[in-house]
N, C-alpha and C positions, 0 to 999 in steps of 0.2 A: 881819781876819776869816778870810782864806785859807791864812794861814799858821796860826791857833789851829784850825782844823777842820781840817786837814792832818795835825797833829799828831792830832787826837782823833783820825780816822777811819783814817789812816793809808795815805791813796792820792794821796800825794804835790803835791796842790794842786790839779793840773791841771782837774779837774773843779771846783774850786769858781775857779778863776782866771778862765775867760771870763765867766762871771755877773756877777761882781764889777765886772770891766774893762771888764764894757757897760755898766750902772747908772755907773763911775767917767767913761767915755767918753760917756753922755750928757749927763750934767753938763757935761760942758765944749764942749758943741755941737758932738762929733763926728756928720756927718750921717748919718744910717740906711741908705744906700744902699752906706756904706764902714764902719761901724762893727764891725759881728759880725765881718769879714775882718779889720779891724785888731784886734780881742780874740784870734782864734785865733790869728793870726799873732805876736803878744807873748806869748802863754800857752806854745808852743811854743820861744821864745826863750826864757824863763825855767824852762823844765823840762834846757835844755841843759847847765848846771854841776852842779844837781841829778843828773843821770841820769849825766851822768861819774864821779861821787862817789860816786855809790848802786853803778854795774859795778864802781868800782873796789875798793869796800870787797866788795864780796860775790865777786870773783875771787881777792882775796886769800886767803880762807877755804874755797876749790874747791866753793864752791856752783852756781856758772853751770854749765849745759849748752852748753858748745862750740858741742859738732856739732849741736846744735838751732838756735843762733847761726846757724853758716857753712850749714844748709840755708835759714835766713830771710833772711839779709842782703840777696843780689840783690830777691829779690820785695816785700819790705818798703820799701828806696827806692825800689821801681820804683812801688809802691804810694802813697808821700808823691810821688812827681812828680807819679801822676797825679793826685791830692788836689790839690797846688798849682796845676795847670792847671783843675782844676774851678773853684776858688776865682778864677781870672783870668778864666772866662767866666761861671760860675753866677753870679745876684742875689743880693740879701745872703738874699730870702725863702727860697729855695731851699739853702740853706744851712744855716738856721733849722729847716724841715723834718727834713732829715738829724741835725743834730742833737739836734731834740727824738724824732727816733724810736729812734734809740740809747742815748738816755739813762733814756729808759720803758725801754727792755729792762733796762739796767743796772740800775734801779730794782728791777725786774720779780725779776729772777736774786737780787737784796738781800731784799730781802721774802718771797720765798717760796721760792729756793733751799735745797737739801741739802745738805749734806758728802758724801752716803752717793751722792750721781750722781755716773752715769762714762758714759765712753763706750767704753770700757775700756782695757786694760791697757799695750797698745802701741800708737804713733804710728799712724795713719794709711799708707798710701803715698805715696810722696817724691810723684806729683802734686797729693794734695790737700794736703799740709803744706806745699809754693808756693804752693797757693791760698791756703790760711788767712793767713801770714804777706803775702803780694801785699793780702789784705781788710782785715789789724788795720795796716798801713801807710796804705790810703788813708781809712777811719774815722777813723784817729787823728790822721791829717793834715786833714779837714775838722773835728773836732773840737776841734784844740787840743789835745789830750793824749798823754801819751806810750806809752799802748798796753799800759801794764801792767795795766789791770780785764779787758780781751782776750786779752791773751796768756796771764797766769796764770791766768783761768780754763778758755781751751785746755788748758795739761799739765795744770793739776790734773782734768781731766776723762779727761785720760788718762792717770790713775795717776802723775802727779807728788805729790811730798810741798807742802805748801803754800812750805815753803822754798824749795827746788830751783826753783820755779814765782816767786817773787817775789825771785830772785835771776837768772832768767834773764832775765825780763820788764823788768829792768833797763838789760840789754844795748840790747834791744829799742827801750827812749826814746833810748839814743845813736842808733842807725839812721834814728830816728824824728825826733828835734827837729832834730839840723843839718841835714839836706837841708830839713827842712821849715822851718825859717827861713831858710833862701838862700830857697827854692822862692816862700814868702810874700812876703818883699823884691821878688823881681823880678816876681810877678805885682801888687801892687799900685804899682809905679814910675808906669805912666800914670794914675793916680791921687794921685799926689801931691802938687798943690795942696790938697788936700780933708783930707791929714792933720794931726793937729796938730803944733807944731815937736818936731824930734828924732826925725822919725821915717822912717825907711825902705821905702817899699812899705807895706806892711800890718804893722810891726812898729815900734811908738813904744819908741824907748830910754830914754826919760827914764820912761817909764810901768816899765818893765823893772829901771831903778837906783834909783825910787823906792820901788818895789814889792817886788824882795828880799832885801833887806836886812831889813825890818822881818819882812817871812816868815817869814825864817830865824831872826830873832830868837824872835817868836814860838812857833813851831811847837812848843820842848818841853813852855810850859804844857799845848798840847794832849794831847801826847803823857801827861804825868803823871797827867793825867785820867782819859784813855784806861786806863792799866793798873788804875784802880781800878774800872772797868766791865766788865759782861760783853760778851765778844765780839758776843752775838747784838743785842744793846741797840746796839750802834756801829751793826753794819749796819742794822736798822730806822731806828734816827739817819738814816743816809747816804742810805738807800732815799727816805725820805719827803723829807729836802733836795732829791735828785735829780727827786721828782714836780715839786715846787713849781717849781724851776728851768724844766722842761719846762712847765707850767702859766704861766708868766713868759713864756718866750718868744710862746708861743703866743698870748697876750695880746698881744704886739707886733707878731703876723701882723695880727690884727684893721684895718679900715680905721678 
């Protein structure tokens, strides 16, 4: 399923990976107290070949923005560290929270966003572009995802081309996924009895080699789909997935 809407919608799994991996993790009597930690922290491991692959094919073709890279790189790990230290004191509800409120916005931006907003033409100043990059680090690292529905929608709002913008935001899941699976491994290590076998901290391997593989396999039916749709019909697609996922968790906040 993660990998066929991957392919339709075209933002790379990550977002439909934790949903999936909790429903697949409660099944198997992962207990609630470690389960969303252990969905983020496997979601993030499995975006890590992907995002190597996605930089390396769109550096090849001189679409990345460098110097947008080397201004985010410090603040963006520093941003998944401190994600992974939340993730080693925050409850798994608290967590839940965070995520279901990012995810309504993402919804939110799907739904009712423009092409035609900016925020205009030129970057920011170098202090608030360490913030931006320090914020879609530590979102993306409570999240699970690799930080490209944040980051491309930063430049494109600042007058990036949509390419330029999902070419750089690529970069971005490399900065993003490896600190933040060490980061998950070792925050949930004292936790480790409670996971199920194969699995490290907050990141189950065997969930990881089960899972993509078939993804991968998957993903181009989506994709073929995909091109015979209009673009805006994807997003509404993805918008209203995104509510219901939000709407799920929030269900499991309930006592």
């Amino acid at each position: 399923l993660a990998g066929f809407f991957a392919g339709l919608l075209g933002i790379g799994g990550a977002a439909l990976i934790v949903p999936v991996l909790y429903e697949v993790f409660r099944v198997l009597g992962v207990p609630d107290e470690v389960r969303f930690q252990l969905c983020v922290g496997t979601s993030l491991a499995f975006i890590v070949p992907t995002s190597l692959r996605s930089f390396a094919a769109h550096h090849a073709k001189g679409a990345v923005r460098m110097d947008v890279l080397r201004l985010w790189a410090v603040p963006v790990v520093l941003g998944v560290i401190v994600g992974a230290l939340v993730a080693y004191v925050a409850s798994s509800a608290i967590l839940k929270v965070i995520y279901i409120v990012f995810t309504v916005l993402m919804a939110l931006r799907l739904l009712f966003g423009r092409e035609s907003w900016r925020f205009g033409d030129r970057f920011p100043a170098r202090p608030g572009s360490i913030a931006v990059g320090f914020l879609i680090g530590l979102v993306s690292a409570l999240m699970g995802i690799g930080g490209g529905a944040f980051s491309a929608l930063f430049l494109v709002l600042y007058g990036q081309s949509i390419h330029v913008a999902v070419a750089t935001s690529s970069g971005v899941g490399v900065f993003i996924s490896i600190p933040g699976t060490i980061g998950y491994m070792l925050a949930g290590w004292p936790q480790q009895a409670l996971m199920p076998p194969f699995s490290v901290g907050y990141v189950s391997f065997l969930g990881l080699v089960l899972f993509a593989p078939v993804s991968v396999l998957v993903a181009p039916y989506g994709a073929m789909i995909a091109h015979r749709w209009p673009r805006r019909r994807l997003e509404v697609a993805f918008g209203i997935f995104l509510v219901l996922v939000a709407l799920r968790f929030l269900w499991s906040l309930a006592p």
